[in-house]
N, C-alpha and C positions, 0 to 999 in steps of 0.2 A: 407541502406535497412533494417538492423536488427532492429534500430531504430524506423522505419517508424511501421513493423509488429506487434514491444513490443506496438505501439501507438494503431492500430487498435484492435489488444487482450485487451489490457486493454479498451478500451470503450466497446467493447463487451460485456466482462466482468460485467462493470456496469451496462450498458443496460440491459444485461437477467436479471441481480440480481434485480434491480430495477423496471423494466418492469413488472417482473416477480412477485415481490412483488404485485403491484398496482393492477394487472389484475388479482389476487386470485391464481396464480402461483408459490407459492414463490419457488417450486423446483425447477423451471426451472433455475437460476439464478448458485446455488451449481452443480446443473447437468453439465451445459455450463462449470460451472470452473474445477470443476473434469475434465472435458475433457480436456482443453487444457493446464493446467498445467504441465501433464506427458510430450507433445510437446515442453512447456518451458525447462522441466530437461532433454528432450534429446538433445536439440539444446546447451546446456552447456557442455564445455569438461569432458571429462569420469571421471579424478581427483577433478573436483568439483560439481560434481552432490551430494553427499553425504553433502557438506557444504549448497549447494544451496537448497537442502529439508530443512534443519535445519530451515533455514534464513525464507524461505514460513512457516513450522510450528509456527516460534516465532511469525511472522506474522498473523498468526490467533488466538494465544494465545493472545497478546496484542487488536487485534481486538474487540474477546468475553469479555475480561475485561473493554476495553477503553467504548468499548456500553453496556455494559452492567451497566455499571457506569456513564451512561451518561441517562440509563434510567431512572437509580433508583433515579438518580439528579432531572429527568420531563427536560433537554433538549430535545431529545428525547421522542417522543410518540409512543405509538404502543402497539393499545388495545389488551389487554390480553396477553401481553408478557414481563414478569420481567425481565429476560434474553436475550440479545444478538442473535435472530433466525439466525437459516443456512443461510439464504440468506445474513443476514451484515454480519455475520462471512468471508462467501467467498468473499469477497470485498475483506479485507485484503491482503488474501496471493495472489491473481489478483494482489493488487495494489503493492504490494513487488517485484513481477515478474519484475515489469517495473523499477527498481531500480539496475537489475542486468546488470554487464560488457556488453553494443549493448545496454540495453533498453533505454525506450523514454525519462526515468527521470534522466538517469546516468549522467548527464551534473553535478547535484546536487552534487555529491559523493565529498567530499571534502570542502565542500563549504557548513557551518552550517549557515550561518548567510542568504543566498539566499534558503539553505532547507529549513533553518525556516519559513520565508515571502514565499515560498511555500505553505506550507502547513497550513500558517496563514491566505492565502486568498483563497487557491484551495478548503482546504477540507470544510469552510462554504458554499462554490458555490456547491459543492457537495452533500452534506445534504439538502441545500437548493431545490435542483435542485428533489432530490429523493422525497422530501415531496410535491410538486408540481406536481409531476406526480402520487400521492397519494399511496406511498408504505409505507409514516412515516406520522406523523407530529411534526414540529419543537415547544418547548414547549412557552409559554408565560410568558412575554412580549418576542416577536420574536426576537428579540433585543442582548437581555440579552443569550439568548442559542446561538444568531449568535459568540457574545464574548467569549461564553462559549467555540466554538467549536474551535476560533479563537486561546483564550488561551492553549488549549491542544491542538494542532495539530502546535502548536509555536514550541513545542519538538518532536512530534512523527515521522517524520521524520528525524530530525538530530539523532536520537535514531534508528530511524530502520538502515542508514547508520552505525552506530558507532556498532549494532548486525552485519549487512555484514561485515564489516571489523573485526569482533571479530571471527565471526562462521567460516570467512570465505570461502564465499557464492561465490564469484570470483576465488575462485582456485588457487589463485597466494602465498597465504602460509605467509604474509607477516604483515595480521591483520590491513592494514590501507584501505580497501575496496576500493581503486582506480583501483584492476587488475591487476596492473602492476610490482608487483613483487619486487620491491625496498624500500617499509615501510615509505616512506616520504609522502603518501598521495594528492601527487598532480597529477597524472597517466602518468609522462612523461619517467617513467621505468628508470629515473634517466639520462637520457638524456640531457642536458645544452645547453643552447641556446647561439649560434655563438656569 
């Protein structure tokens, strides 16, 4: 169930930010995610809400840099904007949400080589998907930025896991972001199989 809700938050998420872009809104987008992220850090136990800020902040920091460097490259279009605007910023720490212990992405936590092919084919479907609905546009040859976005986002996801299990965003104290409390990174809390 927790799963199923971290799913429907984070499409929301995109959708205002994206939506919200295209149709001359872009606040709408930071507005929506201010709101239900306080809901994410309260549905988190009281010992790791302080970890789980940390994790959503690095998550916008890496955000404003990763696009904003993706601007300045021309993958990335977006007239009259050199800089990373609020509405891609809040993408980020939305899409971080769903990387925590119940969310829709935690299947990933452990497992670099499947976050990477994640995030090598999800986030160009992503970018693709926003400049189509005319919030960006993706730079030319189309191509060349789809590879672009393919090659950085090969790591940004095994890197936002490997911030969760450092900052740790999970609560479990442990540094290997599985939640489970016993440091070997595969989340069976050290359990062995019959």
């Amino acid at each position: 169930m927790r799963a199923a809700l971290s799913f429907v938050a984070l499409q929301a998420g995109w959708f205002a930010c994206v939506l919200g872009a295209a149709k001359g809104w872009p606040w709408l987008g930071p507005v929506f995610v201010a709101a239900i992220l306080p809901v994410h850090l309260r549905g988190r136990p009281a010992h790791a809400r302080k970890g789980e800020a940390a994790v959503l902040a690095v998550a916008a920091f890496m955000g404003f840099a990763i696009d904003t460097a993706l601007l300045q490259a021309g993958t990335l279009v977006l007239p009259g904007a050199s800089v990373s605007p609020p509405w891609l910023v809040a993408l980020w720490p939305n899409f971080a949400a769903a990387t925590a212990e119940g969310g829709s992405l935690r299947s990933f936590a452990g497992r670099p080589l499947g976050s990477a092919l994640l995030g090598a084919i999800a986030a160009p479907l992503a970018y693709d998907g926003g400049a189509r609905m005319g919030a960006m546009t993706l730079g030319e040859p189309r191509a060349s930025s789809w590879l672009t976005l393919a090659a950085v986002w090969l790591f940004v996801l095994p890197i936002l896991f490997a911030v969760r299990g450092r900052v740790g965003g999970d609560g479990d104290g442990d540094g290997d972001g599985d939640g489970d409390g016993d440091g070997d990174g595969d989340g069976d809390g050290g359990r062995r199989a019959p």
